[in-house]
MMTF fields as JSON, N, C-alpha, C and O atoms, coordinates in Angstrom:
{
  "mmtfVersion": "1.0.0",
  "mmtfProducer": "UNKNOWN",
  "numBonds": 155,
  "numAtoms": 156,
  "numGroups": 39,
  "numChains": 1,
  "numModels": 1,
  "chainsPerModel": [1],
  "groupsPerChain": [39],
  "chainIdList": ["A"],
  "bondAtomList": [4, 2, 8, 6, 12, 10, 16, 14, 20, 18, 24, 22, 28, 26, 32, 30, 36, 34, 40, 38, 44, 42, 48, 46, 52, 50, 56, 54, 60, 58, 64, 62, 68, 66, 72, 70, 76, 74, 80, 78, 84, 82, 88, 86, 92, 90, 96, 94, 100, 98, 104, 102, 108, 106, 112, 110, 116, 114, 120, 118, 124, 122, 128, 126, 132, 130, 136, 134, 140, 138, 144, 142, 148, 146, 152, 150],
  "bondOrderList": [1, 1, 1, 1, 1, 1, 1, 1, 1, 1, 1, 1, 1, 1, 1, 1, 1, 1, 1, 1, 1, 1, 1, 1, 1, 1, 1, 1, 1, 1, 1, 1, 1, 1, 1, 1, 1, 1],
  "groupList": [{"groupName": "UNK", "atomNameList": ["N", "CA", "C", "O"], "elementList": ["N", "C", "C", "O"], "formalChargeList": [0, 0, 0, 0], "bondAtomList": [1, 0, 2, 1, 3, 2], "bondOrderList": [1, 1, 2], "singleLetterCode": "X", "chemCompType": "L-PEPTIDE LINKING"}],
  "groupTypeList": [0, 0, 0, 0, 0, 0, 0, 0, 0, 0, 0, 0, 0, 0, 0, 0, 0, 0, 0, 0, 0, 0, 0, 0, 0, 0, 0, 0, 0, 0, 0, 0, 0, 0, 0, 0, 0, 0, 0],
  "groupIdList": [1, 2, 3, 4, 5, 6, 7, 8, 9, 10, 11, 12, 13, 14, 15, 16, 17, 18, 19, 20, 21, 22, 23, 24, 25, 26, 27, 28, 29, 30, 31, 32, 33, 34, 35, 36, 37, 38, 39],
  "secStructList": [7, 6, 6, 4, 4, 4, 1, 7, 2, 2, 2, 2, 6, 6, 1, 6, 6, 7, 7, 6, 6, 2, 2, 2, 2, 2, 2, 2, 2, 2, 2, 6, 6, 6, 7, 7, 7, 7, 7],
  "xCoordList": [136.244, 136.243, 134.813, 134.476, 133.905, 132.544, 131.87, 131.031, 132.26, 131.448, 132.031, 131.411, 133.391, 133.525, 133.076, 132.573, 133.149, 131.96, 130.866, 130.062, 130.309, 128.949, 129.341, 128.597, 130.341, 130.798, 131.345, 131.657, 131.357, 131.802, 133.423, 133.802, 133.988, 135.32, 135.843, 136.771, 134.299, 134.503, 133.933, 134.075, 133.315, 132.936, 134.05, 134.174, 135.099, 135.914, 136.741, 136.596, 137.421, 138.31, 137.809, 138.409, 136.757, 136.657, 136.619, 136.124, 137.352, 137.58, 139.001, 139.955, 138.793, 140.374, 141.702, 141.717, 142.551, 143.349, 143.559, 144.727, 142.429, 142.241, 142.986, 143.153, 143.146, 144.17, 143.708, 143.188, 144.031, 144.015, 145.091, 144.756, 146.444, 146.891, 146.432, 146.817, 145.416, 144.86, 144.269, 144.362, 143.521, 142.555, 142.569, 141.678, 144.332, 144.319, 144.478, 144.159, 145.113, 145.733, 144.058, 143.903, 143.01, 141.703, 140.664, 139.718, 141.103, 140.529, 141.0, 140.367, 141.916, 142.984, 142.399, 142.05, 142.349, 141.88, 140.34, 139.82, 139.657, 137.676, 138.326, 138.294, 138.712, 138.613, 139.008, 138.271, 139.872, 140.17, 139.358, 139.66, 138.286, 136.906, 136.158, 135.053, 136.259, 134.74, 133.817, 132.749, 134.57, 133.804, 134.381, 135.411, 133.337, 134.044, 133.407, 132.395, 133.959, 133.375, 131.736, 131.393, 130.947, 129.724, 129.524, 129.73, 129.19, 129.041, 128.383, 128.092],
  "yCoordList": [108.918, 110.361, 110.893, 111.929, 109.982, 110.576, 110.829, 111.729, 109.54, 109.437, 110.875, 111.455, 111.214, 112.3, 113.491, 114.256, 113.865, 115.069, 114.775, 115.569, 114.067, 114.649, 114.84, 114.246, 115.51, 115.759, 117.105, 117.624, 117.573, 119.384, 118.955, 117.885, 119.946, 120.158, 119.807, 119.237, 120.725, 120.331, 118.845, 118.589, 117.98, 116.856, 116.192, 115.435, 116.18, 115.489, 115.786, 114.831, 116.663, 116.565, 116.023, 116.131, 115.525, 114.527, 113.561, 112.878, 112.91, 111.939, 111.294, 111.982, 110.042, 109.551, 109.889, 109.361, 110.432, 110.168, 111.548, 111.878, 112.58, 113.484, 115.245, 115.779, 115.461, 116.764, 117.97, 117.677, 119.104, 120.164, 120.152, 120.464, 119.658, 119.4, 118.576, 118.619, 117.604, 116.634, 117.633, 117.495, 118.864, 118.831, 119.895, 120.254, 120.111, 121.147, 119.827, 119.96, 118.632, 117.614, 117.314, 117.372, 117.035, 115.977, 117.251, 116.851, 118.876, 119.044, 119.22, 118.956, 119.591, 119.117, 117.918, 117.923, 116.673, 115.397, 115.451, 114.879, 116.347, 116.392, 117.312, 116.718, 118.235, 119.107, 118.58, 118.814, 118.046, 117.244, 116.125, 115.627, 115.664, 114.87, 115.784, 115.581, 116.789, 117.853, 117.953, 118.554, 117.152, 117.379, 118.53, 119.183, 118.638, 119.49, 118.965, 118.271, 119.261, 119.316, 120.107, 120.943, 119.427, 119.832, 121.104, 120.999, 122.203, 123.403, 122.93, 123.798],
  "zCoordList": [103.751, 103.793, 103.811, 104.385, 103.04, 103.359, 104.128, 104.101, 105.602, 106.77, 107.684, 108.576, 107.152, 107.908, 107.431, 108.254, 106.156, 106.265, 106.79, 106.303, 107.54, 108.498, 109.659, 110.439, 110.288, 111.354, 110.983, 109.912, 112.499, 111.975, 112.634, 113.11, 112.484, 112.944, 114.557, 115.131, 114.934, 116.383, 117.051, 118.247, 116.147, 116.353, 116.311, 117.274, 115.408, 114.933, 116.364, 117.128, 116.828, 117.829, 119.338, 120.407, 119.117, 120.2, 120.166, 121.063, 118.653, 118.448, 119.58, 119.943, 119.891, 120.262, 119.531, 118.419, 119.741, 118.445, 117.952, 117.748, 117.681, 116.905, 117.585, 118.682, 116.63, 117.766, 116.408, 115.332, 116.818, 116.06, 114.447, 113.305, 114.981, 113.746, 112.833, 111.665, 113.349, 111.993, 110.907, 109.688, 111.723, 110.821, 109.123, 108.354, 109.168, 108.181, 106.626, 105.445, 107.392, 106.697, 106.047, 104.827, 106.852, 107.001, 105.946, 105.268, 106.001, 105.399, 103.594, 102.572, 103.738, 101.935, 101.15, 99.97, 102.213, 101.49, 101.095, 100.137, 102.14, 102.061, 100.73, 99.653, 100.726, 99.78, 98.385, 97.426, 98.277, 97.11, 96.585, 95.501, 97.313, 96.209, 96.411, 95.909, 96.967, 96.756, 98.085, 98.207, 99.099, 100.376, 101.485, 101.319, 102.832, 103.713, 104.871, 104.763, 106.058, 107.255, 107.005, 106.169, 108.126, 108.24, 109.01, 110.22, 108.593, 109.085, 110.715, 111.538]
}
């Protein structure tokens, strides 16, 4: 989960794989140890 907070939101959806619905799930979990996407 850490390596992905250094990626912003829009980094992340150009991931393979990665779609708009991941990211309400991807941010609950950053948010729950205290992380977030990178502004």
């Amino acid at each position: 989960m850490q390596a992905l907070s250094k990626y912003s939101e829009k980094e992340i959806l150009k991931f393979h794989g990665m779609g708009p619905a991941s990211l309400p799930k991807l941010r609950v979990a950053l948010k729950e140890i205290g992380l977030s996407f990178k502004s």
